[in-house]
C-alpha positions as CSV (number, residue, x, y, z in Angstrom):
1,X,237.7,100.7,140.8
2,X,241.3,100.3,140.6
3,X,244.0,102.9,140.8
4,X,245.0,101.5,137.1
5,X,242.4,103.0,135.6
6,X,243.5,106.2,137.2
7,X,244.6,107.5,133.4
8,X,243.5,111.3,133.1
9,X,245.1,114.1,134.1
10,X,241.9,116.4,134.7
11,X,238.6,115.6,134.4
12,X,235.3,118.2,133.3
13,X,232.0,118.1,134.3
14,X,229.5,119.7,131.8
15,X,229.2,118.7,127.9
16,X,227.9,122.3,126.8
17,X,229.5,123.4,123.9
18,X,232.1,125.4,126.5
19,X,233.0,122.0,128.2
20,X,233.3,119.9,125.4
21,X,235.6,122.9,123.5
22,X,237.7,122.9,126.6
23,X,238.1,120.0,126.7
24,X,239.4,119.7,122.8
25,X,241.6,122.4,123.7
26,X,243.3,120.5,126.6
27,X,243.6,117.3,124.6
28,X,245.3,119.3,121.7
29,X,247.6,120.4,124.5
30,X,248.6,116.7,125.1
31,X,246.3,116.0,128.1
32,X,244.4,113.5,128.7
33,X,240.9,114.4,129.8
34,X,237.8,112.7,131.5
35,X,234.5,113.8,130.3
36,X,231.3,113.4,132.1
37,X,227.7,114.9,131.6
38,X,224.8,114.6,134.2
39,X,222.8,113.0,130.9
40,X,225.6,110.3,130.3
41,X,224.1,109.7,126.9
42,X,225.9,112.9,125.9
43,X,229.3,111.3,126.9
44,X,228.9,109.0,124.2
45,X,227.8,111.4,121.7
46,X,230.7,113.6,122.4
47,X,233.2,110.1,122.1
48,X,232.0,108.9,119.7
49,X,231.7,112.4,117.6
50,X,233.5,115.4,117.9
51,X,236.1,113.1,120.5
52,X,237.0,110.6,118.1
53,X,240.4,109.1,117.6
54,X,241.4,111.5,120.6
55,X,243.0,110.8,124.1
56,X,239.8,112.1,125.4
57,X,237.7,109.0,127.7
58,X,234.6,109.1,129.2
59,X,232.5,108.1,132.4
60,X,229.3,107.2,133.1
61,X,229.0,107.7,136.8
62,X,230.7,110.1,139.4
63,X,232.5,107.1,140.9
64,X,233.5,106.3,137.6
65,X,234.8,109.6,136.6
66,X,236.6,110.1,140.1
67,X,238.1,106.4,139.5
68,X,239.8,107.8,136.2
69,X,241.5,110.7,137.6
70,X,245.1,110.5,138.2
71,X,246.0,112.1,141.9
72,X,245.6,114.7,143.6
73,X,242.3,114.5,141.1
74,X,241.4,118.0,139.2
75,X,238.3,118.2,138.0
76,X,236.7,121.1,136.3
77,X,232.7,121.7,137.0
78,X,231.2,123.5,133.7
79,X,227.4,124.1,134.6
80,X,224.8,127.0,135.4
81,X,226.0,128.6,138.1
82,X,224.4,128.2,141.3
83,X,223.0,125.4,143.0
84,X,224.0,123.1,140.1
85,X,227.3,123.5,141.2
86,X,227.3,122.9,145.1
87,X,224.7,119.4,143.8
88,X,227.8,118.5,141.9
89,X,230.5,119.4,144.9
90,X,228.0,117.3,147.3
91,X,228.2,114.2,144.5
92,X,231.9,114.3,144.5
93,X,233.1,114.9,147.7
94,X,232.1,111.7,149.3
95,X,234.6,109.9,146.7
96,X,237.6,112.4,147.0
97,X,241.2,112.2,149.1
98,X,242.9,115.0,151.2
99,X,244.6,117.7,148.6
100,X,242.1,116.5,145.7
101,X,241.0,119.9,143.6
102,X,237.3,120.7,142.0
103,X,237.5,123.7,139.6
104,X,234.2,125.6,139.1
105,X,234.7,127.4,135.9
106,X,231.1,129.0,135.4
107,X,230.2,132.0,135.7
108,X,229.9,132.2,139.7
109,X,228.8,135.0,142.1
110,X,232.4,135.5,144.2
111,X,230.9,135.2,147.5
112,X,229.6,131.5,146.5
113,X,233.7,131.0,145.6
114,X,234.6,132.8,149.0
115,X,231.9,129.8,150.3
116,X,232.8,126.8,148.6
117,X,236.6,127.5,149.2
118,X,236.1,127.7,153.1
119,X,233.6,124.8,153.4
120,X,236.1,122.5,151.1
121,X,239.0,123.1,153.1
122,X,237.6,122.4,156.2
123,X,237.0,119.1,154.8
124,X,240.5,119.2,153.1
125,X,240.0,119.6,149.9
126,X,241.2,122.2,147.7
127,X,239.0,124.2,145.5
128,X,239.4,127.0,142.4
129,X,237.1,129.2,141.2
130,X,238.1,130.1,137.8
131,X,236.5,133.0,135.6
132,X,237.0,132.0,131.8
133,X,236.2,134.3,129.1
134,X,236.1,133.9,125.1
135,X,233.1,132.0,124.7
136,X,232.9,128.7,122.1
137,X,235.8,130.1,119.9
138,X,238.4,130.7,123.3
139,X,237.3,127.5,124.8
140,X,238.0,125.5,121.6
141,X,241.8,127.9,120.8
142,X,242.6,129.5,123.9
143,X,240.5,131.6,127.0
144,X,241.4,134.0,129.4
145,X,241.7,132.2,132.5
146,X,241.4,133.3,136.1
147,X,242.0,131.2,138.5
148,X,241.6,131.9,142.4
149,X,241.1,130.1,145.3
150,X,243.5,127.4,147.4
151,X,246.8,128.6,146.9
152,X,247.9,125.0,147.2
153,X,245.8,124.2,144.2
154,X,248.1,126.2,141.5
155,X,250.8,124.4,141.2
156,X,249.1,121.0,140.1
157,X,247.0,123.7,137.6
158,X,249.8,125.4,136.6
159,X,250.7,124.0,133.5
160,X,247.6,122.4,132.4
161,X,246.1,125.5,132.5
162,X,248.9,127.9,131.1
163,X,248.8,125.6,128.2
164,X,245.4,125.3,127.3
165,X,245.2,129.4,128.1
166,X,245.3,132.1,125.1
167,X,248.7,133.2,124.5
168,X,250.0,137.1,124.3
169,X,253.5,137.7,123.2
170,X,254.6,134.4,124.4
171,X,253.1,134.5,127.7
172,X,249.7,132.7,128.8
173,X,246.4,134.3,129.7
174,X,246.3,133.1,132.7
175,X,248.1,133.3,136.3
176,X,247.4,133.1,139.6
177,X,245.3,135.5,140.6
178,X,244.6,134.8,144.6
179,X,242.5,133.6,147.4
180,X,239.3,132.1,147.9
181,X,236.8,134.2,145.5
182,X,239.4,136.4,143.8
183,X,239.3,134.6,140.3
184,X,235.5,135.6,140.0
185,X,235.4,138.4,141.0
186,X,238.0,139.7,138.4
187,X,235.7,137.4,135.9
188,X,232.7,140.0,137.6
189,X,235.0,142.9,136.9
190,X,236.3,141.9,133.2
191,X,232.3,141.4,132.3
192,X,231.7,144.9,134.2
193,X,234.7,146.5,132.2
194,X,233.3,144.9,129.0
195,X,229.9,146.5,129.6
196,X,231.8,149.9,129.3
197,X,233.6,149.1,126.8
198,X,230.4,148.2,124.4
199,X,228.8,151.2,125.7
200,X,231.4,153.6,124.7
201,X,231.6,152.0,121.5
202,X,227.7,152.7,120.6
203,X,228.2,156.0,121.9
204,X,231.1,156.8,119.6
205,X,228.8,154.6,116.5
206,X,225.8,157.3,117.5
207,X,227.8,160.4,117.3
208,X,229.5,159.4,113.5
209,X,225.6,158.3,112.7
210,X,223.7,161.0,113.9
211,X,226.3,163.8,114.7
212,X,227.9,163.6,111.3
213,X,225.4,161.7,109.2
214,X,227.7,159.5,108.2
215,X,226.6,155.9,107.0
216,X,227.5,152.2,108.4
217,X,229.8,151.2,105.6
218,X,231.7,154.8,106.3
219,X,231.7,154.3,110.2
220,X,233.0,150.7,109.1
221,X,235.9,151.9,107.7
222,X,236.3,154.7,110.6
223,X,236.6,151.1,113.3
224,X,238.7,149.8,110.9
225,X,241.6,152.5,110.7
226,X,241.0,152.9,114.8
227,X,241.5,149.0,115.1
228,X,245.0,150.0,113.5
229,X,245.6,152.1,116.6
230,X,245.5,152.9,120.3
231,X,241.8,151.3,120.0
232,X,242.9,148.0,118.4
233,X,240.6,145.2,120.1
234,X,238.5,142.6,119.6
235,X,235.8,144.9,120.2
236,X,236.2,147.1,117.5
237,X,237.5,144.5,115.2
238,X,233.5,143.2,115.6
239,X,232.1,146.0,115.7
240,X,233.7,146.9,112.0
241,X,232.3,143.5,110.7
242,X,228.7,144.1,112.2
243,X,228.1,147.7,110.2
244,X,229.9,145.6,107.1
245,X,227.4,143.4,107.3
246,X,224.4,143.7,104.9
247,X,221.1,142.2,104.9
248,X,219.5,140.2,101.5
249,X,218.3,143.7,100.4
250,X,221.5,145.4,101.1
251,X,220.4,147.5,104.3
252,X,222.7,146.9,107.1
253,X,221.3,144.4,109.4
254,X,222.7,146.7,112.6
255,X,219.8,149.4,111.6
256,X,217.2,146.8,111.7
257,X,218.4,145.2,115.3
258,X,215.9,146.2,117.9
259,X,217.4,148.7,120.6
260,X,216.6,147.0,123.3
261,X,219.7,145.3,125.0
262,X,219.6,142.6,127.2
263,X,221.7,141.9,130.3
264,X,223.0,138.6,132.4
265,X,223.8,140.3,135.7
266,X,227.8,140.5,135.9
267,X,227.4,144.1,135.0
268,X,225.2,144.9,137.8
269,X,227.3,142.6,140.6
270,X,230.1,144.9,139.2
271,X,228.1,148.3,139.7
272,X,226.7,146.3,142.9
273,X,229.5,145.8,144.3
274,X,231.6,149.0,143.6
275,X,228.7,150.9,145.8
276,X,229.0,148.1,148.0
277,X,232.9,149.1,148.7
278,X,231.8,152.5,148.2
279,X,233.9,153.0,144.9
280,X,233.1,155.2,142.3
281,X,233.1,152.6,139.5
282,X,230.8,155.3,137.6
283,X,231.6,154.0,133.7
284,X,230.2,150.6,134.7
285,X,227.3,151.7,136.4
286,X,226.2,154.2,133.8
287,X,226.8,151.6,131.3
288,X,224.5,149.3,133.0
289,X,221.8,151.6,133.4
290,X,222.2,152.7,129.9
291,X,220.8,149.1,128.9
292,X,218.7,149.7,131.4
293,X,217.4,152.8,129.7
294,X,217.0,151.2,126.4
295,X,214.8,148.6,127.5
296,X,212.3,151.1,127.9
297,X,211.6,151.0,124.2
298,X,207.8,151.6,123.9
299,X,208.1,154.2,126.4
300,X,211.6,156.1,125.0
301,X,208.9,155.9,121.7
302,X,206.5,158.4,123.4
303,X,208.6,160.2,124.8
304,X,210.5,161.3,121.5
305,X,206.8,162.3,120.4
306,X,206.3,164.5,123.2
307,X,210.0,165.5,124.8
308,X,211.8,167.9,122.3
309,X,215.6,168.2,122.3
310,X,218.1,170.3,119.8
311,X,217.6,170.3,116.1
312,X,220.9,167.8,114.5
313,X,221.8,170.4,111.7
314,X,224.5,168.6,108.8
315,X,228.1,168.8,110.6
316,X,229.9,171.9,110.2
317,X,233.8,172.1,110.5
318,X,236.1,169.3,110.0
319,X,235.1,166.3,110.5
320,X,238.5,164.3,110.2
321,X,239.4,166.4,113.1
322,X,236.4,165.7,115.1
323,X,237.0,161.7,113.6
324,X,240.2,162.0,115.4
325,X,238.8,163.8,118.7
326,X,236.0,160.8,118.9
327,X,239.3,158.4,118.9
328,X,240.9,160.0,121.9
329,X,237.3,160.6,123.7
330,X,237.0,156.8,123.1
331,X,241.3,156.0,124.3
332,X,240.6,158.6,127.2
333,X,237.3,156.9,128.3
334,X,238.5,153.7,128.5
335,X,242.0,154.4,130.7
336,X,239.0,155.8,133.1
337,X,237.4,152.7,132.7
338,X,239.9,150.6,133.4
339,X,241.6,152.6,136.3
340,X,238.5,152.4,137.7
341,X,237.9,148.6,137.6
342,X,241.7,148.2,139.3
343,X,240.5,150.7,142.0
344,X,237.4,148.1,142.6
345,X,239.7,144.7,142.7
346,X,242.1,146.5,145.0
347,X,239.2,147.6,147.7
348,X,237.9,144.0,147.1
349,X,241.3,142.6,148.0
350,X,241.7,144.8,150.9
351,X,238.0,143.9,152.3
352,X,238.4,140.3,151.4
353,X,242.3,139.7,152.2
354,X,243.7,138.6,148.6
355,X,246.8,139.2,147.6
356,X,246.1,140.3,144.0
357,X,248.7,140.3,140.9
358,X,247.5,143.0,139.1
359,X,250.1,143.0,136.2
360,X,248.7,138.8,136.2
361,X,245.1,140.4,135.5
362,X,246.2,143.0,132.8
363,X,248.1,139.8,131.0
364,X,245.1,137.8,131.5
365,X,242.6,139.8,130.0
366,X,245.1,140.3,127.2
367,X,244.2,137.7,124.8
368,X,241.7,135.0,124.8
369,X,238.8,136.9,126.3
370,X,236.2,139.6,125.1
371,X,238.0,142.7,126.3
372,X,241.0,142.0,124.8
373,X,243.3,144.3,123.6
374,X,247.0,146.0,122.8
375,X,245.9,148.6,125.4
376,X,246.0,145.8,128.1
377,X,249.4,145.5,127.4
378,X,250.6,148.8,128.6
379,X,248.6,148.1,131.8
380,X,250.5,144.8,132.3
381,X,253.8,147.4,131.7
382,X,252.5,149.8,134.0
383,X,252.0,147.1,137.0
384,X,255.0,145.2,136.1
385,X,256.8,148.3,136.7
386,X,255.4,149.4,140.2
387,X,253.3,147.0,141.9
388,X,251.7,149.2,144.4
389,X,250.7,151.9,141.6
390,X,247.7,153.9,143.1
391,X,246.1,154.1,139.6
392,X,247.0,153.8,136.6
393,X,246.5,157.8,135.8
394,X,249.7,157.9,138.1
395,X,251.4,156.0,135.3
396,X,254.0,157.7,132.9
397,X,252.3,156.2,130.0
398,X,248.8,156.8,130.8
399,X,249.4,160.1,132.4
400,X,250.8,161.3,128.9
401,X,248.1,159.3,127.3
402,X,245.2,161.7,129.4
403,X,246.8,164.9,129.1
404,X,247.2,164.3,125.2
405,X,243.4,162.8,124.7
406,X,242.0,165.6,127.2
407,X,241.4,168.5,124.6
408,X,239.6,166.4,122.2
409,X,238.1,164.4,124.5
410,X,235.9,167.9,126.0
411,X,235.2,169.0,122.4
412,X,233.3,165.8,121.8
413,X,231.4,165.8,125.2
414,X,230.2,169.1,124.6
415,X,229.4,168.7,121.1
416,X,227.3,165.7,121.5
417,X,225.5,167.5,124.6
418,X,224.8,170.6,122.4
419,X,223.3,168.0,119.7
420,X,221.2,165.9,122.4
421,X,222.9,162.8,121.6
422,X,223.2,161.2,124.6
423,X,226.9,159.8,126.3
424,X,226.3,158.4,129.8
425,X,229.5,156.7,129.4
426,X,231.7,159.6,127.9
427,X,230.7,161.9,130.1
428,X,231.0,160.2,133.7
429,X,234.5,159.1,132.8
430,X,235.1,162.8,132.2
431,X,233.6,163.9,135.1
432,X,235.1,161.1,136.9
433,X,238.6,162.7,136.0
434,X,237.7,165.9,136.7
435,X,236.7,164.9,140.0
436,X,239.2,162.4,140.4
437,X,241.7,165.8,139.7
438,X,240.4,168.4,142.0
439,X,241.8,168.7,145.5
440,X,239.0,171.1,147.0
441,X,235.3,169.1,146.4
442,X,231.9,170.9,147.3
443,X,231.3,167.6,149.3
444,X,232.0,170.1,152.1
445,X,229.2,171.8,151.6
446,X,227.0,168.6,151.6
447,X,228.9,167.3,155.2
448,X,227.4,170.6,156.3
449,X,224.3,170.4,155.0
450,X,224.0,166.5,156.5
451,X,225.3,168.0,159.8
452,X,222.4,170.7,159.9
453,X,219.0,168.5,158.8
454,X,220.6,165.4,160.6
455,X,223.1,166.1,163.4
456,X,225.7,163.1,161.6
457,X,228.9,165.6,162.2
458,X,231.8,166.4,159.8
459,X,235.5,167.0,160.1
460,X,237.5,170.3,160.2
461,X,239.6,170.2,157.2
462,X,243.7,169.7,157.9
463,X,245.0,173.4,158.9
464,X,241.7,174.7,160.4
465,X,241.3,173.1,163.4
466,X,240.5,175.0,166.8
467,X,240.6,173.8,170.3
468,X,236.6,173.5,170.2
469,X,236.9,171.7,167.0
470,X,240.1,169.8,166.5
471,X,240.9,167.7,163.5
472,X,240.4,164.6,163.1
473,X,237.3,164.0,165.4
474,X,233.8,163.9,164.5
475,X,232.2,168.1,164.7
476,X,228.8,168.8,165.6
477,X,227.6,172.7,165.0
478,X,223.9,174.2,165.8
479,X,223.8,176.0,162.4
480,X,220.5,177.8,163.1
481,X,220.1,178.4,166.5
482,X,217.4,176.9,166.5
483,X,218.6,173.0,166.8
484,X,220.4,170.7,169.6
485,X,223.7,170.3,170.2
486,X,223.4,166.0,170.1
487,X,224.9,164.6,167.4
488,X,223.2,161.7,165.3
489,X,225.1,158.0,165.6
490,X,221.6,156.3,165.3
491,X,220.1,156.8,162.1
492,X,220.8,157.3,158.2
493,X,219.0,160.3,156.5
């Protein structure tokens, strides 16, 4: 085919309802767009449906479709992730120039970004793996996107991508966010964060239900006055609608929704991951285990037959106050969720050599996708302000924000444990910050208790240190009498 008919700036691959939203959203933007689907049958469909009497043109082969692309081609790949993807990089390649881009914007594992990036160059193409979040409504209006890959990539993406982005305050919800896999692993990290984020939020709908007694329609209008707030979110702007939300016979439909939740897997490559880097990412694990936990539904019902627990007697005391404690548990529990999802990325850059924009991320994430949020603002603030912030409990504004939510934050915790109503999530992001704040851990007890059953040596802490056991260098002590004086460098116990 002819360069003439090179008349697109970007092409997708993948007529889903994602791609062929996205690809409405980029024609609204005043781009011209190629579409092609595996099943070319669906290419017409979409032209000659919800494409009509758009700029919007279609193929009907991969030759085709790389024909239409102006140069260097960008094309965006929208299928299952996973092998789909690289059968869709192996049809293209053979057709593409030096400096031509392929986007995968699915739902990829990072190390098959990390993979794809190296293996393209080599050949010298560029590649992107971009994580977008919103689902059907973001892809028709406006994601979060997160692109990361070949740096030489961004600026021919730049403004195609900006544009067709979600905008916050003027700004897009998207930028660069680094190299090779970078872009999907903050994608892994923003589903990880979001699993939190919904966990915390059933925790605090439990404790209103069943620590107070209160009803959906009250707890409703509880989400609603919050969603005016330090909690305002998409979040918690559904989760008001979903206790609003009747049934034919006026029950609300939440109370007949089986509690059994399901899971795709991003949670768990978060929680993967974190022990992977050895990072105590504890809100997201605990929140993926929590689903976990509910699964077990036949089993949880046998066990609440036989397992007793603490009486729930009708709420004594004030409840606005404890209505107000719940909301800073809730603000207090997410800054620990969210500082600890930044400590993840930044041991992910170090390990994998990116060069992340964490400010980027916090704008990103601050419109378009499912975390979304004013909060995310203050994050984008605080890395704006300092680059190299250790975490964000360092930061004026969510230092003052922890010390103000702490009292309240305790008070729920311990109530809901003196009730037995469970809070995995509440209560590791406490104990996260209580461990996060104490200089002195008992983990020296447990280096000593691994150097006595398994000779695998500790340190002498800074200020103790002898000329038999200096600091700094691995200490091996015969505790009993009784054992060796060889240390272990040859097995895990």
């Amino acid at each position: 085919m002819s360069s003439e008919q090179a008349v697109a700036d970007i092409g997708l691959i993948g007529l889903a309802v994602m791609g062929q939203n996205l690809i409405l959203n980029m024609n609204d933007k005043g781009f011209t767009v190629c579409a092609y689907n595996r099943t070319t049958s669906k290419v017409d469909d979409f032209l000659n449906d919800e494409a009509k009497g758009t700029k919007i043109v279609g193929a009907h082969s991969v030759e085709e479709f790389v024909a239409k692309l102006k140069r260097p081609r960008k094309m965006i790949i929208l299928v299952k992730a996973g092998s789909a993807v690289d059968a869709f990089i192996d049809q293209l390649t053979p057709h593409l120039e030096k400096g031509d881009i392929i986007i995968d914007g699915g739902n990829s594992h990072y190390p098959d970004s990390i993979r794809r990036t190296k293996a393209l160059e080599a050949k010298g193409l560029l590649f992107v793996g971009a994580g977008v979040s919103g689902g059907e409504e973001g892809a028709r209006h406006g994601p979060s996107i997160m692109p990361g890959g070949s740096d030489e990539a961004w600026p021919h993406l730049k403004e195609i991508f900006q544009k067709t982005a979600a905008q916050s305050d003027g700004e897009a919800c998207c930028e660069w966010v680094g190299q090779t896999g970078s872009g999907h692993y903050v994608k892994m990290v923003h589903n990880g964060i979001e699993y939190g984020d919904m966990q915390l939020i059933c925790e605090a709908y439990d404790i209103l239900k069943r620590g107070l007694g209160l009803k959906e329609a009250e707890i409703a209008d509880i989400f609603e006055k919050w969603n005016t707030g330090v909690l305002d979110s998409f979040l918690i702007e559904i989760t008001r609608d979903i206790l609003r939300f009747n049934d034919d016979d006026g029950v609300p439909l939440v109370t007949k929704v089986l509690d059994a939740a399901g899971q795709k897997g991003t949670g768990k490559w978060t929680a993967i991951d974190a022990l992977d880097l050895g990072q105590p990412v504890t809100l997201i694990g605990e929140a993926v285990f929590a689903r976990c936990l509910s699964s077990l539904k036949e089993e949880r019902v046998r066990a609440s037959k036989v397992l007793g627990g603490p009486k729930i007697e009708p709420f004594q005391g004030d409840k606005q106050q404890f209505i107000d404690d719940l909301e800073q548990a809730l603000y207090a529990s997410k800054i620990i969720s969210y500082s600890q999802g930044f400590i993840l990325m930044n041991s992910a850059a170090k390990a994998n050599d990116w060069k992340l924009n964490n400010a980027g991320i916090a704008l990103m994430w601050r419109g378009g996708c499912i975390i979304r949020s004013v909060f995310l603002k203050d994050i984008t603030n605080a890395y704006r302000k300092n680059p190299e912030l250790e975490n964000l409990l360092f930061d004026d504004f969510f230092n003052k924000a922890i010390h103000k939510a702490q009292d309240g934050w305790r008070r729920v915790v311990a109530k809901a444990i003196l009730l037995g109503i469970p809070t995995p999530a509440f209560s590791t992001a406490l104990a996260f910050y209580d461990g996060y704040r104490t200089a002195q851990l008992p983990a020296s007890l447990l280096q000593a208790q691994r150097d006595l059953f398994g000779a695998h040596t500790f340190e002498i802490a800074p200020g103790f240190g002898t000329k038999e056991r200096p600091e700094g260098q691995p200490v091996h002590v015969n505790w009993t009498g009784r054992g060796g004086r060889v240390a272990s460098s040859t097995y895990q116990a």
